[in-house]
N, C-alpha and C positions, 0 to 999 in steps of 0.2 A: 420795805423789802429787805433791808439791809438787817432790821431783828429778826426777819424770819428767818435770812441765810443764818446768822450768827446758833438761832436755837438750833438748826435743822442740824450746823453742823458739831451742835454738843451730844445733840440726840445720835449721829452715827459717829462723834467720837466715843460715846459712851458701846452703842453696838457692835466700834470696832474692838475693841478691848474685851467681852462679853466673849466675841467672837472668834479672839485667838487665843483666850486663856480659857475658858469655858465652853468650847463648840458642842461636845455631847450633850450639855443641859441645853442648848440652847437648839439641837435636834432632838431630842427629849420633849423640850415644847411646844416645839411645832409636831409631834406626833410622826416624827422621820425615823428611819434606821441609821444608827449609831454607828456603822464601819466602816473602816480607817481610811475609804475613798471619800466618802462622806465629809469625815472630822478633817480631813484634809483641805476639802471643798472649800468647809468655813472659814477656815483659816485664811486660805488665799481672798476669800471676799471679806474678811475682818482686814487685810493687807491694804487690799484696795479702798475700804473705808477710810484705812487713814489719809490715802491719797484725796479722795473726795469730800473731809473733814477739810485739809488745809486748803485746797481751791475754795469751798463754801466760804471756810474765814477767811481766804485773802481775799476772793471776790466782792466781800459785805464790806473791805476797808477804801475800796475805789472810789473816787470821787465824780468817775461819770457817772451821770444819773441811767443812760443811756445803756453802758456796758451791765452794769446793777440789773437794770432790767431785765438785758439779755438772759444775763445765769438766771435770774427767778422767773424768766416763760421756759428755761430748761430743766429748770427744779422743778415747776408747776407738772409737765409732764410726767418727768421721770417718779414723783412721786406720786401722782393718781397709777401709774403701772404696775409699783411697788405695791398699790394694794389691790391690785386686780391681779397681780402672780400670785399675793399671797393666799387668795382666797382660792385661785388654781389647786394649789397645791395640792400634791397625789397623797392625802392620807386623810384620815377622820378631822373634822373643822374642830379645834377647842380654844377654850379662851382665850387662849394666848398668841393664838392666828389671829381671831376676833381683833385683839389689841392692838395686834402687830400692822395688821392692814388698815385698822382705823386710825393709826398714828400715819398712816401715811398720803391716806384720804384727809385728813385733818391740815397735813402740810401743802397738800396739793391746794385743797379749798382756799388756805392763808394766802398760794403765792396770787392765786387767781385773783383773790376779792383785792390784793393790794395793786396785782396789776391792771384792775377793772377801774380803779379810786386816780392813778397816777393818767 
């Protein structure tokens, strides 16, 4: 659990950066309109990334086994929803939706199977 937190939270430190330096490419591929409520949007959720990058990694350096747990059945959720808005999403479905929601079915599955194993 503790390498999933660690990836999960490269992967949205990576989306948080993406996201405030880049937000129109990154509404661009999700097939969104591009104005300036919009690019604002991302930005405050590229913000909040980073808040939820450093919980993810100081959460994965705890040594309860217990509290560990706790964050990855709250990861496990919060990312199967991640890919179930992404697929919501109000505009034509393209690859990059496709990708985007499957990276986060993919993190959901990891915290499940590892919280199935413990």
């Amino acid at each position: 659990m503790r390498t999933i937190l660690k990836a999960g939270s490269s992967v949205f430190g990576l989306s948080a950066i993406f996201l405030i330096i880049f937000p129109r490419t990154f509404l661009d591929l999700l097939q969104l309109e591009t104005s300036d409520g919009m690019v604002w949007s991302m930005r405050m959720i590229g913000i909040t990334l980073v808040a939820l990058t450093g919980n993810m990694w100081n959460n994965s350096q705890q040594r309860n086994d217990q509290r560990v747990a706790s964050v990855a059945k709250i990861m496990c959720v919060s990312a199967a929803g991640l890919g179930v808005l992404t697929l919501m999403i109000p505009a034509p479905l393209a690859w990059f939706t496709y990708l985007y929601a499957a990276i986060g079915f993919a993190f959901s599955l990891a915290y499940l199977i590892a919280l199935l194993r413990k």
